[in-house]
Backbone as a printed PyTorch tensor [residue, N CA C, xyz], in Angstrom:
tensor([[[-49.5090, 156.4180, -29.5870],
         [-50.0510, 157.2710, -28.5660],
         [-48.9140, 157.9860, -27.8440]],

        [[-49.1000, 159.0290, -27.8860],
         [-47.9360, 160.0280, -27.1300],
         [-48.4980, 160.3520, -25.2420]],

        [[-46.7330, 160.5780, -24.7710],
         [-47.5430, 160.8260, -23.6220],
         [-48.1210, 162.0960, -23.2070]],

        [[-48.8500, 161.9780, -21.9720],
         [-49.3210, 163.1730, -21.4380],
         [-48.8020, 163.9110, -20.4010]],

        [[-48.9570, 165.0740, -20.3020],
         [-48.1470, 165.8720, -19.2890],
         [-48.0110, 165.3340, -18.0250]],

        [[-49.2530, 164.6550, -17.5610],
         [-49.0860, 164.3320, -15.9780],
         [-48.0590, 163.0270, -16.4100]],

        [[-47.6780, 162.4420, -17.2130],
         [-46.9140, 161.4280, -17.2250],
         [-45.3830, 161.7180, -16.5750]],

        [[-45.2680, 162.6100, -18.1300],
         [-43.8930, 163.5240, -17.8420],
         [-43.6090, 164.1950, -16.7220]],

        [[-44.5120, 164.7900, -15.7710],
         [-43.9280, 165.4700, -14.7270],
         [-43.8920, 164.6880, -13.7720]],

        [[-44.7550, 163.1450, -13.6880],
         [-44.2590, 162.2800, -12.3350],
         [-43.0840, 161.9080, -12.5440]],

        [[-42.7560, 161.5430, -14.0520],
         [-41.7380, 160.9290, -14.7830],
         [-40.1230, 162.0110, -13.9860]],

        [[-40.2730, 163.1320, -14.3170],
         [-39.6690, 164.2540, -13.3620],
         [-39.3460, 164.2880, -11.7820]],

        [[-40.5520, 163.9960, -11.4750],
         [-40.3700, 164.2500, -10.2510],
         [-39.5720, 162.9870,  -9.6910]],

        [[-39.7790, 162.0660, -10.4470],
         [-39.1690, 160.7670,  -9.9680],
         [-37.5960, 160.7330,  -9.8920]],

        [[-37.3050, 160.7440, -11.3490],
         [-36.0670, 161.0950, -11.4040],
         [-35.3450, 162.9490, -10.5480]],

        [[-35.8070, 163.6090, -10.0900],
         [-35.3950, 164.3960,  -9.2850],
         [-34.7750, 163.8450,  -7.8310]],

        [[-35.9770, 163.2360,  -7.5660],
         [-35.9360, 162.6660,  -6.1840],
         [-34.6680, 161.5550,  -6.0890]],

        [[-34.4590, 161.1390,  -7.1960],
         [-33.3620, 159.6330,  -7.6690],
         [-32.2060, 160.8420,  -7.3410]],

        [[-32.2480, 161.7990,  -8.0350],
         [-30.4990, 162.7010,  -8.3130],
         [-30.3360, 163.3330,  -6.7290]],

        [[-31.5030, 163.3290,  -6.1930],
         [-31.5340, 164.2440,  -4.6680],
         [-30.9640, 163.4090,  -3.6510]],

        [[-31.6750, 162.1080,  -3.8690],
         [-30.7930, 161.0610,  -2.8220],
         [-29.3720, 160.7440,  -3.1870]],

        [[-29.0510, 160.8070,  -4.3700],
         [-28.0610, 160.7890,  -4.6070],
         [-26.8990, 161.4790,  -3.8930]],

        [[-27.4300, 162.5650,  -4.5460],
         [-25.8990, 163.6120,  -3.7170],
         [-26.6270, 164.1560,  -2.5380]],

        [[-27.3910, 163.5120,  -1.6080],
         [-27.8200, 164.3050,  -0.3070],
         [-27.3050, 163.0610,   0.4070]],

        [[-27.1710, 162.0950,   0.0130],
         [-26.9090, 161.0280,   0.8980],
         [-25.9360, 160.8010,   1.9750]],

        [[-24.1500, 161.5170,   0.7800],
         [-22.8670, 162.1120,   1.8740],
         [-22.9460, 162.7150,   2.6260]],

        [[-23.6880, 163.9010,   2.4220],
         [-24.0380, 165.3230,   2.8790],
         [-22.4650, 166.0000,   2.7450]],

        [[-22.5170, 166.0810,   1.0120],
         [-21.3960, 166.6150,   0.6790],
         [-21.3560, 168.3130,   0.6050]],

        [[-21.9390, 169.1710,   1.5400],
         [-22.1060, 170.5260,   2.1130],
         [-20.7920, 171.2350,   2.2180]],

        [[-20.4820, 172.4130,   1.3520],
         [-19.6560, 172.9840,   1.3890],
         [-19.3140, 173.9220,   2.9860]],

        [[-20.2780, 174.2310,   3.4540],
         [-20.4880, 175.2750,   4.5810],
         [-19.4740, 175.1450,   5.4970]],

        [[-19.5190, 173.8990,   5.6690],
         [-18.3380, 173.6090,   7.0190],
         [-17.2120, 173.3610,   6.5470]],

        [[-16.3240, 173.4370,   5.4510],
         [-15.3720, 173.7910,   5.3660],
         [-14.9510, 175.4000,   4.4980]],

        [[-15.7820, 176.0230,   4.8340],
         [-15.9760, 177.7670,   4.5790],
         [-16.0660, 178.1450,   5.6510]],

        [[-16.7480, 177.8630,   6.1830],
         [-16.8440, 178.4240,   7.7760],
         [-15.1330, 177.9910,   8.7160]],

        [[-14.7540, 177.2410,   8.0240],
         [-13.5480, 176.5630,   8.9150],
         [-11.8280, 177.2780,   8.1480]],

        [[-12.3270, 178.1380,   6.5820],
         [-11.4730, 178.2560,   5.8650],
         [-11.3100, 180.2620,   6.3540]],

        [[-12.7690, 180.6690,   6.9190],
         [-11.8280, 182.3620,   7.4110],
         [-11.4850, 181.9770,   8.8040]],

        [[-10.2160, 182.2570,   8.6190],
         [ -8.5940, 181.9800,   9.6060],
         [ -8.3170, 183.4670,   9.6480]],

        [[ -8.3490, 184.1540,   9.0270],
         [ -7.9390, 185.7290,   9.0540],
         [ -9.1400, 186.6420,   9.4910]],

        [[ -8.4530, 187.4380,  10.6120],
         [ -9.6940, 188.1400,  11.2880],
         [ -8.7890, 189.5680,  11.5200]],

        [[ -9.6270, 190.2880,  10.7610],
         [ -9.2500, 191.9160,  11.4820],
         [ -9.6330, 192.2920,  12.3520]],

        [[ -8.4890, 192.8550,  13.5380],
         [ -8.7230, 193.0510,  15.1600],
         [ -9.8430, 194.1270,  15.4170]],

        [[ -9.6950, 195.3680,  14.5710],
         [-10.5280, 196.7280,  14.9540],
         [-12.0950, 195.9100,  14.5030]],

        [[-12.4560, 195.5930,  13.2530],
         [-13.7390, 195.5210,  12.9760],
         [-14.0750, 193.6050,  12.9280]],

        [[-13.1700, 193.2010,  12.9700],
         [-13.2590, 191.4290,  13.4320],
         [-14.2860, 190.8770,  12.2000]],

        [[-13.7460, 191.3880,  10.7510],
         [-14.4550, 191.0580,  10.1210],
         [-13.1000, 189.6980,   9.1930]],

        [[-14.2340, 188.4370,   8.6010],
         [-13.3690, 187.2370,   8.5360],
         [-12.9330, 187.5330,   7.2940]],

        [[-11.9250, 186.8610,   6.4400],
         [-11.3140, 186.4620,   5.5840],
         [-11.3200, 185.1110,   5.2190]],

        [[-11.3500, 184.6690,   4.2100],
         [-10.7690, 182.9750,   3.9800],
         [ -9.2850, 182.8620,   3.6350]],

        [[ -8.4430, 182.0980,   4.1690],
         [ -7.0240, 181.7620,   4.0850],
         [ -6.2830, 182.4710,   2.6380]],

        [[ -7.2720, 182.1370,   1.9040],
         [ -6.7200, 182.0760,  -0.0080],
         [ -6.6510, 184.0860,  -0.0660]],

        [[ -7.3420, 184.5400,   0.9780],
         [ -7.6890, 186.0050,   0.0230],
         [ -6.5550, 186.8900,   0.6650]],

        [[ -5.3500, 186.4290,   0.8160],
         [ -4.2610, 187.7320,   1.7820],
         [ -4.2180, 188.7040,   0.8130]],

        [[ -4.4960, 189.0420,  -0.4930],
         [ -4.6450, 190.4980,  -0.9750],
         [ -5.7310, 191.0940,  -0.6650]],

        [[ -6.7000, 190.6940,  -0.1320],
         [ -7.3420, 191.4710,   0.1760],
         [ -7.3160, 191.9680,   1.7650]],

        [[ -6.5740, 192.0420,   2.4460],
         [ -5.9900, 192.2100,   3.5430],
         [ -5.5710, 193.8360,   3.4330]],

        [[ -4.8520, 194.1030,   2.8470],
         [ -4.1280, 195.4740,   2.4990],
         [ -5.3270, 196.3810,   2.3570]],

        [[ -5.8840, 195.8690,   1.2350],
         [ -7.0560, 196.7370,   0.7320],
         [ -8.0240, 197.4130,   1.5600]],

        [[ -8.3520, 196.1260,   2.6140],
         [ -9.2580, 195.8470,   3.6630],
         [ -8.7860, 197.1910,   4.3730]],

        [[ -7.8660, 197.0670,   4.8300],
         [ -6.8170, 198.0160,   5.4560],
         [ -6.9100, 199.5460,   5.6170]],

        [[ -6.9290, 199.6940,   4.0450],
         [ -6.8750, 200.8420,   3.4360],
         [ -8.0090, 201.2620,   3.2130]],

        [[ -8.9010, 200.5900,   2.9720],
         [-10.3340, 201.3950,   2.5760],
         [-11.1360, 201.6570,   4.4610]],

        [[-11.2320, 200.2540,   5.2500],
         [-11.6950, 200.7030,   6.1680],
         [-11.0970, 201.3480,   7.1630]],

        [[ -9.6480, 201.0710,   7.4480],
         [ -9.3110, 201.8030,   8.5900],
         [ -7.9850, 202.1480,   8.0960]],

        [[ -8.0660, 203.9110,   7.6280],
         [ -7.2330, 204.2860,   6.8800],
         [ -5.7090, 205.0660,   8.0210]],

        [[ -6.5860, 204.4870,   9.9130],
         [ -5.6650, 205.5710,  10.3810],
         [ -4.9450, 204.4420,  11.4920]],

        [[ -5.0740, 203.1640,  11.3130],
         [ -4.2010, 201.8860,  11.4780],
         [ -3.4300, 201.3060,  11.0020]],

        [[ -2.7520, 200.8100,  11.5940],
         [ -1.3620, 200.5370,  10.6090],
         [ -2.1720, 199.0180,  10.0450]],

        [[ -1.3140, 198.3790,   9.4850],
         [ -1.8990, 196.6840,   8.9400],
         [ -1.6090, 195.9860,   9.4840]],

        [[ -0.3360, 196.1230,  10.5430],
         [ -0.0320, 195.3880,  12.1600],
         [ -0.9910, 195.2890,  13.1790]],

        [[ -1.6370, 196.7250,  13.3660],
         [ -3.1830, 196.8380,  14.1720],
         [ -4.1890, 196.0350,  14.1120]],

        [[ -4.6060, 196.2750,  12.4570],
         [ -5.0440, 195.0810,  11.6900],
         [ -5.4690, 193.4110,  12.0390]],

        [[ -3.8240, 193.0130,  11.4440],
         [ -3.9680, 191.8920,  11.0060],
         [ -2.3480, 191.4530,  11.5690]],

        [[ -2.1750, 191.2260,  13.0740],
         [ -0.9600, 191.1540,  13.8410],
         [ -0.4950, 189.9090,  13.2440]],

        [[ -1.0730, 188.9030,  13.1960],
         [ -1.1510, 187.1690,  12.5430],
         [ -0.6130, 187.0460,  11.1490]],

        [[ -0.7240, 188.0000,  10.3350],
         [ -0.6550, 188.0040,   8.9370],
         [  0.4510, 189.1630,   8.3650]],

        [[  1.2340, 188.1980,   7.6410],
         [  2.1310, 189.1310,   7.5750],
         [  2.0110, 189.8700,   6.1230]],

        [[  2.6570, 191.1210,   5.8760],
         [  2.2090, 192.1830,   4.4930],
         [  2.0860, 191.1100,   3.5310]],

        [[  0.9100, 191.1940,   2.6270],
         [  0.9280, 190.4860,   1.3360],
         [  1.4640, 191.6010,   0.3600]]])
């Protein structure tokens, strides 16, 4: 005798709920250390950066505020 669908999907749901407690249990949540990782803030438009991205600093620079220097910018951060 083979099983039947409602078998298999409690069978599912069970084991879901097993893998959910699992990794919900730490509350191993990336958010708060993203939220804690943009350290770089441009002064004119105060828009964030994360630590890792100083090339995109210049760029930032150049595309939005083409009539500031990158000192104006980003006084904290020095030229990448």
């Amino acid at each position: 005798m083979g099983r039947s669908n409602g078998c298999e999907a409690s069978r599912k749901r069970a084991d879901a709920a097993k893998r959910a407690e699992k990794y919900n249990k730490d509350g191993n949540s990336q958010l708060k250390q993203n939220a804690a990782a943009q350290t770089l803030v441009c002064n004119i438009c105060k828009q964030t950066f994360m630590c890792t991205q100083k090339k995109m600093l210049p760029l930032h620079q150049e595309s939005k505020h083409p009539k500031n220097t990158f000192a104006e910018c980003f006084p904290d951060a020095e030229a990448a």
